[in-house]
C-alpha positions in Angstrom: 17.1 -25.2 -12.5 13.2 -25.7 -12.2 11.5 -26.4 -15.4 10.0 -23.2 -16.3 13.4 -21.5 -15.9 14.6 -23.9 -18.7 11.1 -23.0 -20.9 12.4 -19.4 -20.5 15.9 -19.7 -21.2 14.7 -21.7 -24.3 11.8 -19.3 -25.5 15.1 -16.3 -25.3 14.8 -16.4 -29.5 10.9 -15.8 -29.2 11.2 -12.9 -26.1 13.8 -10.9 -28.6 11.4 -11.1 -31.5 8.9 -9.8 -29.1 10.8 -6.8 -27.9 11.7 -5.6 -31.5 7.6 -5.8 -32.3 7.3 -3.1 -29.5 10.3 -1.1 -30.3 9.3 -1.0 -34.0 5.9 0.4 -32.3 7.0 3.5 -31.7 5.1 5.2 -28.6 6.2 8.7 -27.2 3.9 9.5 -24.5 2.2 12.9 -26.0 1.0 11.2 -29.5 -1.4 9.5 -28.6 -2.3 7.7 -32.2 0.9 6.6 -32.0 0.4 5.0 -27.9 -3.1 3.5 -29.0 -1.2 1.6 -32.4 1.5 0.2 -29.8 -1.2 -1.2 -27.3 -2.5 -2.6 -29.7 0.8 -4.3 -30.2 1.0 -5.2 -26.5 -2.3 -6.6 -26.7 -2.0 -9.2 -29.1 1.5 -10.1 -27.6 0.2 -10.5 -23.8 -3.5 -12.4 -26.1 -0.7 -14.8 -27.5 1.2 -15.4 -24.4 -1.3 -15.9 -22.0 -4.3 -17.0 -24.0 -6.6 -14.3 -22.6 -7.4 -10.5 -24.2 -7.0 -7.4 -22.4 -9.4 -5.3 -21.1 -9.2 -1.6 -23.2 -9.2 1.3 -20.6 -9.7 4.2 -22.1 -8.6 7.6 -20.0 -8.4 11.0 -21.6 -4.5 11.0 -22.8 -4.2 7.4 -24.0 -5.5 3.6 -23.5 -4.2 1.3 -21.0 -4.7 -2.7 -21.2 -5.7 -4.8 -17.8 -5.7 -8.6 -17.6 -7.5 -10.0 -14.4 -6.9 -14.2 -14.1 -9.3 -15.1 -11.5 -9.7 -12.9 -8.6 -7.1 -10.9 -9.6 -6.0 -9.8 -5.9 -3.5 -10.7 -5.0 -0.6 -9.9 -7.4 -0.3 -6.8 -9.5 1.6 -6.9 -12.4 2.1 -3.0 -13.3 4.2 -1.5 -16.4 4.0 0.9 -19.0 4.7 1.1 -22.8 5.1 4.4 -23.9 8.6 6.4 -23.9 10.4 9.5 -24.0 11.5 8.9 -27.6 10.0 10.8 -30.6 8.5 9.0 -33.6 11.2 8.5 -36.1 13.8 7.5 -33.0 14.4 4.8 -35.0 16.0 5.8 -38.1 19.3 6.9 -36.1 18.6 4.2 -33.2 17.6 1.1 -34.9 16.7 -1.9 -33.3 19.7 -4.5 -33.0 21.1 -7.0 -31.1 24.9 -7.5 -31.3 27.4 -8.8 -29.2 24.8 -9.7 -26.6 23.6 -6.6 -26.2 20.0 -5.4 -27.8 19.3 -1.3 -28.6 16.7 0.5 -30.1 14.8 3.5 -28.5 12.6 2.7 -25.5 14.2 -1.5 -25.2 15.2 -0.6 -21.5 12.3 1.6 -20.7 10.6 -0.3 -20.8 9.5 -2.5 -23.6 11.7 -5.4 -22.8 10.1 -5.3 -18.7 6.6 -5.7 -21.0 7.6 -8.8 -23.2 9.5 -10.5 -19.9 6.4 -10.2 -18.0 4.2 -11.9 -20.5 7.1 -14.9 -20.9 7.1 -15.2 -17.2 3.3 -15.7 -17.2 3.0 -18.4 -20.2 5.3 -20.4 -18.2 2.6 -20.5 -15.3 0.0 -22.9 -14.8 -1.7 -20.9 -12.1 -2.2 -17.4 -12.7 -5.7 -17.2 -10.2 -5.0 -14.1 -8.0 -2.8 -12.3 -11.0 -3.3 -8.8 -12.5 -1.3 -7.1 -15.5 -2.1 -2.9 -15.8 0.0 -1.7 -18.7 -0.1 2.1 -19.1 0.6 4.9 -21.8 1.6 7.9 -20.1 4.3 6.8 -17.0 6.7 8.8 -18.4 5.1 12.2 -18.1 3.9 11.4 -14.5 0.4 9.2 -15.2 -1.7 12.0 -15.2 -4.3 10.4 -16.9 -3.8 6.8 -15.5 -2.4 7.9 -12.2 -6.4 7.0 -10.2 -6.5 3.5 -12.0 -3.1 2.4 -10.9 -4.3 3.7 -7.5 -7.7 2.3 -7.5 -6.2 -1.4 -8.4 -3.0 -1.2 -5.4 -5.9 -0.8 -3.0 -7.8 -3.9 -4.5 -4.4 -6.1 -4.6 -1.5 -7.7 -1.5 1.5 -6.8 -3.8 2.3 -4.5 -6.8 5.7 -6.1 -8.7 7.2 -3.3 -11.3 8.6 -4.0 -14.6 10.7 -1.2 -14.5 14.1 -1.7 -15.7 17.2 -2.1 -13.4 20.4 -0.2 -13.8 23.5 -2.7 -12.9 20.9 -5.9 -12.0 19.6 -3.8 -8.9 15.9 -4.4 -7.7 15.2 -0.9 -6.6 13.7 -1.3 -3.0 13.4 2.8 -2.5 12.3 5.5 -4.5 12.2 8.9 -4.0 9.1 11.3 -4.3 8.6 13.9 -6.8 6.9 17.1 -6.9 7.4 19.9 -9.5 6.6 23.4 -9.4 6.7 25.8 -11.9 7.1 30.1 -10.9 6.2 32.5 -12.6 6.9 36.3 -11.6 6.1 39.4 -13.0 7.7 42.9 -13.4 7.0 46.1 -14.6 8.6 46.8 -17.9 10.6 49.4 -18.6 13.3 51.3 -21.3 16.6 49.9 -20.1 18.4 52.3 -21.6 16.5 55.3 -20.6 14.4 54.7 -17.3 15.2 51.8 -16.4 14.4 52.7 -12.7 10.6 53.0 -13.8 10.6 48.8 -14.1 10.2 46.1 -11.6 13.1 43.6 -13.2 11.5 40.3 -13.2 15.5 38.7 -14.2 16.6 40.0 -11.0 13.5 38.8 -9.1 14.0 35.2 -11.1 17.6 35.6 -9.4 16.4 36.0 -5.8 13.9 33.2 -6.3 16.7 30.6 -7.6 18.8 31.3 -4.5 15.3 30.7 -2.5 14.1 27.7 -3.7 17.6 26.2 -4.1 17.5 26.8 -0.4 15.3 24.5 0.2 16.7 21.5 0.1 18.4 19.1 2.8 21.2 17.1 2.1 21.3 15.1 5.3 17.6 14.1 4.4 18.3 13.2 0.9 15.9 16.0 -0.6 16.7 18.4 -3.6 15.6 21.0 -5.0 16.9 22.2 -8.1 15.4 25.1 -10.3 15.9 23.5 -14.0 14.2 25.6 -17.1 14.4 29.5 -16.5 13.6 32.4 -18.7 12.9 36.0 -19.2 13.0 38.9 -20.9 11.8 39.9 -24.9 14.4 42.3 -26.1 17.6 43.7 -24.9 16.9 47.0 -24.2 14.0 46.2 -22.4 13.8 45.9 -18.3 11.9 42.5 -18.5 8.4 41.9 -17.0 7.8 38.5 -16.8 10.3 35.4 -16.0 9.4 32.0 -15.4 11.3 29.0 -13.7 10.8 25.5 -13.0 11.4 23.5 -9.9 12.2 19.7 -9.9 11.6 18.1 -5.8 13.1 14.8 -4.9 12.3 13.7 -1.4 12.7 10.7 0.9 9.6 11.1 3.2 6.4 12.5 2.9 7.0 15.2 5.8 10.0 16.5 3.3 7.8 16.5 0.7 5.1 18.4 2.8 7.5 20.9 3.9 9.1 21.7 0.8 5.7 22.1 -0.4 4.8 24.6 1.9 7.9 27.0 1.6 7.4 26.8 -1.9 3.6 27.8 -1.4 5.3 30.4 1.2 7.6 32.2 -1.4 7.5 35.7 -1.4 9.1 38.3 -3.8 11.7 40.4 -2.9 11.8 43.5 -5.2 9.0 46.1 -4.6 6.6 45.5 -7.1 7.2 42.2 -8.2 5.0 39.8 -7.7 5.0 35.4 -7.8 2.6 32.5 -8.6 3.5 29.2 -7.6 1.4 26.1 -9.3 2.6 22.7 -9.0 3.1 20.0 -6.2 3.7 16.9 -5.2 3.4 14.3 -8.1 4.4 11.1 -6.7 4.5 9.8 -2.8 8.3 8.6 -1.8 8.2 4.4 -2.2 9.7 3.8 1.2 12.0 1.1 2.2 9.4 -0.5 4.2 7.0 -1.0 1.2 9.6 -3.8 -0.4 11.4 -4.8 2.3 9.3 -8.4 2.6 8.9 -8.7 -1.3 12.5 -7.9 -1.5 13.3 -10.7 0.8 11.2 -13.3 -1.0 12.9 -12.0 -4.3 16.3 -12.8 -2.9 15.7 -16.1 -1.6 14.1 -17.3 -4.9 16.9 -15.9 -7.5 19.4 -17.8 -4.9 17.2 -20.5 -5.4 17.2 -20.3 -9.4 20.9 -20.9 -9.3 21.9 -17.4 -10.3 23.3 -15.9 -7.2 23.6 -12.8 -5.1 20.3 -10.2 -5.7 21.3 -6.5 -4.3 18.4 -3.5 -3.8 19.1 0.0 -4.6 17.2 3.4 -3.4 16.7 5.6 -6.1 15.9 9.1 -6.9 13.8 8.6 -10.3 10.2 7.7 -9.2 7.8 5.4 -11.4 4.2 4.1 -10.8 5.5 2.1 -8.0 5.5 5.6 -6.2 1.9 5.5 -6.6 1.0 1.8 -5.7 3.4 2.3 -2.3 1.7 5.6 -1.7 -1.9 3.4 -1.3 -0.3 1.4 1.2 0.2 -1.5 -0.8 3.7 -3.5 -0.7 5.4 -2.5 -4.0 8.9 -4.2 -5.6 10.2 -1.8 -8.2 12.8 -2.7 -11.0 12.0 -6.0 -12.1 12.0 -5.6 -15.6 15.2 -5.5 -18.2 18.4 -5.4 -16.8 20.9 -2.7 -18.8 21.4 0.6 -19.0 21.1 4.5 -20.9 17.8 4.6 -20.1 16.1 8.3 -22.1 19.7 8.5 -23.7 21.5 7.2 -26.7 23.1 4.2 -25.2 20.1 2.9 -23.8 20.7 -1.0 -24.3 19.5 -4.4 -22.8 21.4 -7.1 -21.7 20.3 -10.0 -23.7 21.6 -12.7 -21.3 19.7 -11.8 -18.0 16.3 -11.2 -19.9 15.3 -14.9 -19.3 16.8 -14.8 -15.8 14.7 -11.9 -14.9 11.7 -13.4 -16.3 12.4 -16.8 -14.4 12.4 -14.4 -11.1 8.9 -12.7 -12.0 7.5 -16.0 -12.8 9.0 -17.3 -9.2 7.8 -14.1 -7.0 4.3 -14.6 -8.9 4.1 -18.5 -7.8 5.0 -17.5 -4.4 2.4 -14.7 -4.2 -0.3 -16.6 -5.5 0.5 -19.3 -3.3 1.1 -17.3 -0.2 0.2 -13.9 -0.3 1.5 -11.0 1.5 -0.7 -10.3 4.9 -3.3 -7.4 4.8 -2.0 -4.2 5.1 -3.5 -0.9 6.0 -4.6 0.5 2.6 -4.7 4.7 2.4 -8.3 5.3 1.0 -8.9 8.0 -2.0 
């Protein structure tokens, strides 16, 4: 086992005590007092593992932190630290670490993937040609930091995600997401009394879920599944006004295109009724194709650390690596914490592998820095 792997394997007491500073930093994506105190936490954990401070970039929802070592080009390190978990998570999920597994809300995603990637650079003597963007607001679809994660793909050869992996899986596919959200309105009316003097906007909502549910395409992979519905005030009332939202998962850009048109194309079906569809694509699909040579590198090299057998996955969640794909540049998703539950109350860690994925971050980086991917053909903003 090289040297560094043994460093890592050895610093495992230090990497836990690092995760539980950042789960103990609680950081739900729409608080933003409570994002801006954990960067700060990340920043003086990446400051004491690598010996260099982050850059503070500030964007309307929340901060994110970017280390450049050198040129910075041709390795991007990307991750985020906020979660979906409310502050005060803790009090019924506290932080632990028992019988090799480690909890506490937000370890798997993805506060452990943050602490592995700054152990697998303080085990590297040449970082020149390595970036680390660490973001606030992945989980609600980087709305804020979605044109910086974009704008530093296009000035990079390779985007490697600390994501989390489900099982040990790198995830070599993602799907694409778009949400939409309809609203329709009615004409409201007595129900009792004249109820044929309303336009029924439950009835339209009806139609519309039959519509849209339509839509999708299982031999291409795509869904489309209406989620959050409602309606009405009272229950004597013919109802005016429903609304319904639309979640999109899509392998290709022309699915995503074409879902977005028929949604654009919806049309009501009760006289007097009428819809407004807002929404859209969110995040580009993370093709196959984008990973396929980092995956291949990432194989060889955990064969190489001793540890065996490395499988991909395709997904249907998407992440930032969506974004840095959908720029052209070669993205590796799913290198972060290997475990499980992620959003949910079993969301663990599995303390053993968190050195060997670290040992495989700081191997892909070597080989990156040393040889990095050709040029491709970058999509301009």
């Amino acid at each position: 086992m090289p040297a560094f792997a043994t460093a890592l394997e050895a610093g495992l007491p230090d990497l836990l005590a690092g995760i539980e500073e950042l789960v103990l930093a609680e950081s739900p994506s729409m608080d933003r007092a409570a994002v801006t105190a954990c960067a700060r936490v990340v920043a003086a954990l990446g400051t004491r593992l690598t010996g260099a401070e982050p850059e503070w970039l500030d964007t309307p929802g929340s901060p994110a932190l970017r280390w450049r070592f050198g040129s910075g080009d041709k390795v991007l390190l990307l991750g985020h630290f906020d979660t979906v978990w409310p502050v005060g998570s803790l009090a019924g999920h506290p932080f632990a670490v028992t019988g090799g597994r480690l909890t506490g809300p937000g370890c798997f995603d993805m506060k452990a993937g943050v602490v592995q990637l700054f152990h697998a650079l303080s085990v590297l003597d040449d970082r020149d040609g390595v970036s680390v963007l660490l973001t606030g607001d992945e989980e609600i679809g980087a709305p804020d930091s979605r044109a910086l994660i974009e704008a530093e793909a296009r000035r990079t050869r390779a985007v490697l995600v600390l994501e989390a992996s489900e099982g040990g899986a790198l995830k070599t596919a993602r799907k694409g997401v778009s949400g939409y959200e309809l609203g329709i309105a009615g004409r409201a009316a007595h129900a009792g009394l004249e109820p044929e003097r309303g336009v029924n906007a439950t009835t339209e909502l009806a139609h519309q879920v039959l519509a849209v549910s339509a839509l999708a395409d299982p031999a291409t992979g795509t869904t489309v599944t209406p989620t959050v519905a409602s309606s009405g005030t009272t229950g004597n009332t013919v109802p005016d006004a429903a609304r319904l939202l639309v979640d999109v998962r899509v392998g290709s850009l022309g699915e995503q295109v074409r879902v977005d048109r028929a949604m654009g194309a919806l049309a009501p079906v009760l006289a007097g009724a009428s819809l407004r569809v807002s929404g859209g694509p969110n995040r580009p699909p993370l093709p196959a194709s984008a990973s396929q040579e980092l995956f291949a590198r990432a194989r060889s090299l955990y064969a190489g650390l001793g540890f065996g057998a490395l499988r991909g996955v395709a997904v249907g969640g998407g992440s930032d690596g969506n974004l840095t794909a959908g720029v052209g540049t070669p993205t590796l998703d799913g290198l972060g914490a290997v475990g499980g539950g992620a959003h949910a109350d079993d969301e663990h860690v599995t303390v053993a592998e968190l050195p060997r994925r670290a040992a495989l971050v700081a191997s892909l980086v070597t080989s990156l820095v040393r040889e990095p991917v050709a040029g491709t053909d970058r999509v301009e903003a």
